[in-house]
One Martini backbone bead per residue (centre of mass of N, CA, C, O) as a GRO file, in nm:
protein
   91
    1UNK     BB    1   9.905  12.230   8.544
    2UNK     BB    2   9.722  12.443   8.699
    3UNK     BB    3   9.722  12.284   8.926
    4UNK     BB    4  10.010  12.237   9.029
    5UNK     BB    5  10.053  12.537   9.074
    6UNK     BB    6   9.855  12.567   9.296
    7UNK     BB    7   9.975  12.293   9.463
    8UNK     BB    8  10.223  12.484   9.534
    9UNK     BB    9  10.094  12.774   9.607
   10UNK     BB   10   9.978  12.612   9.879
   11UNK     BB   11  10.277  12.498   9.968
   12UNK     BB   12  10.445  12.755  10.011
   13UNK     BB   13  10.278  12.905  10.205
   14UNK     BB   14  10.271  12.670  10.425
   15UNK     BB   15  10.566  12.690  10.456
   16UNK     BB   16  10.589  13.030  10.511
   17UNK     BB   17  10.359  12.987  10.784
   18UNK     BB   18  10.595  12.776  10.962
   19UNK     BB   19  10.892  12.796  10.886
   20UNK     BB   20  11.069  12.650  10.642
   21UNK     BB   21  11.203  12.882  10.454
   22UNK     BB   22  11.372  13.002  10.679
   23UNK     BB   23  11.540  12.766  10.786
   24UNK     BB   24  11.651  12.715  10.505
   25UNK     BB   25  11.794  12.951  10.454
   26UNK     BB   26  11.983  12.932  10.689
   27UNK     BB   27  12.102  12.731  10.598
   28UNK     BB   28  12.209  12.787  10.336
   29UNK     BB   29  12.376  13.055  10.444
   30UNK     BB   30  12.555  12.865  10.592
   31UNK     BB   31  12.677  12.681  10.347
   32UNK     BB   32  12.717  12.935  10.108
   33UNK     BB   33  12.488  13.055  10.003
   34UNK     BB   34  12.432  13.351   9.811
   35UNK     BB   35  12.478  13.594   9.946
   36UNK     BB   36  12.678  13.773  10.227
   37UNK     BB   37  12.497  13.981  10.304
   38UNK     BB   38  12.162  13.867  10.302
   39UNK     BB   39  12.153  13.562  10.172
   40UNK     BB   40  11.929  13.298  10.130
   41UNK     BB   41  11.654  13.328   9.924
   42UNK     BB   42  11.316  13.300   9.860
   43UNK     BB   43  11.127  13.366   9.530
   44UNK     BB   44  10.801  13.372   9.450
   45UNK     BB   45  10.792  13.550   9.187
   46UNK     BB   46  11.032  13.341   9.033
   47UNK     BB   47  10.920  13.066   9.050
   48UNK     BB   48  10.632  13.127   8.923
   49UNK     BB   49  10.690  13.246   8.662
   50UNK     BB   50  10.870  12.979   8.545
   51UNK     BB   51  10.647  12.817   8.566
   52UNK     BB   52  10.417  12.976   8.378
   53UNK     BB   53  10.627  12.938   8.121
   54UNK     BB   54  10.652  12.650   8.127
   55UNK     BB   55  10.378  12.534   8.087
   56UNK     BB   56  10.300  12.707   7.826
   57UNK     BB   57  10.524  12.575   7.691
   58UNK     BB   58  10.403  12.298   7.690
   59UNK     BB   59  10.122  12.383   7.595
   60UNK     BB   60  10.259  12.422   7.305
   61UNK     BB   61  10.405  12.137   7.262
   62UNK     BB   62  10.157  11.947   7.280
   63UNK     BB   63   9.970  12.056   7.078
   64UNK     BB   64  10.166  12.008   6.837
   65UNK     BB   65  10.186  11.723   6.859
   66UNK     BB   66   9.861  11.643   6.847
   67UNK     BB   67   9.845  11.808   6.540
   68UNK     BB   68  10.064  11.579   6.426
   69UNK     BB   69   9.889  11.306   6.509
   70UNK     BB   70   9.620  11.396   6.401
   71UNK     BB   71   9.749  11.381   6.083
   72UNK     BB   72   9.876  11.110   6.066
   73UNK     BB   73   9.615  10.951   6.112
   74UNK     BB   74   9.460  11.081   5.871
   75UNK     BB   75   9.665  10.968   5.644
   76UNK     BB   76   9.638  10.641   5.719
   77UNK     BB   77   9.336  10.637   5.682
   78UNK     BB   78   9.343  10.706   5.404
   79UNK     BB   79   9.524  10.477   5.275
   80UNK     BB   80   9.390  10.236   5.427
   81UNK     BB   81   9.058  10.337   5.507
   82UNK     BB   82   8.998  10.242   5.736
   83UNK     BB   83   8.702  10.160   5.944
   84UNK     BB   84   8.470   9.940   5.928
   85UNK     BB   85   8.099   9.957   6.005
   86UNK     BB   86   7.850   9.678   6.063
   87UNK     BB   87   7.518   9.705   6.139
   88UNK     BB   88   7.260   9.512   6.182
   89UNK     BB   89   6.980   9.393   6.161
   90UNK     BB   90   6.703   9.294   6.347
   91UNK     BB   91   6.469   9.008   6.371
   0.00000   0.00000   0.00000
């Protein structure tokens, strides 16, 4: 998760340095979303921030599904026995 946050943090930058989120803003402006005074702007640091708050979700609600998945595992294996291997030896 934190690969993608960096790669989308650096299709953000080079977007924002060739003029891309600039066009897109006037475009969205002029479409009538945003502020009528300001216009329409992407917001870095608010957009980033919400990006590392789901991963952060992400990263504890899989963490938890890990935990209960090792659990219900560890405890059929108890039940049924687990497998059992037997390696002979050469001869």
């Amino acid at each position: 998760m934190l690969i993608f946050l960096f790669a989308f943090l650096i299709l953000y930058w080079i977007l924002g340095v060739i003029g891309v989120l600039d066009s897109l803003s006037h475009l969205l402006s002029t479409a009538g979303f945003g502020n009528p005074k300001t216009g329409f702007h992407f917001h870095g640091y608010w957009i980033f921030s919400r990006l590392f708050l789901i991963g952060l979700a992400g990263t504890v609600v899989w963490s938890l599904v890990n935990l209960f998945v090792a659990l219900l595992y560890n405890l059929v294996s108890d039940v049924v026995g687990g497998v059992q291997v037997t390696l002979s030896e050469r001869r």
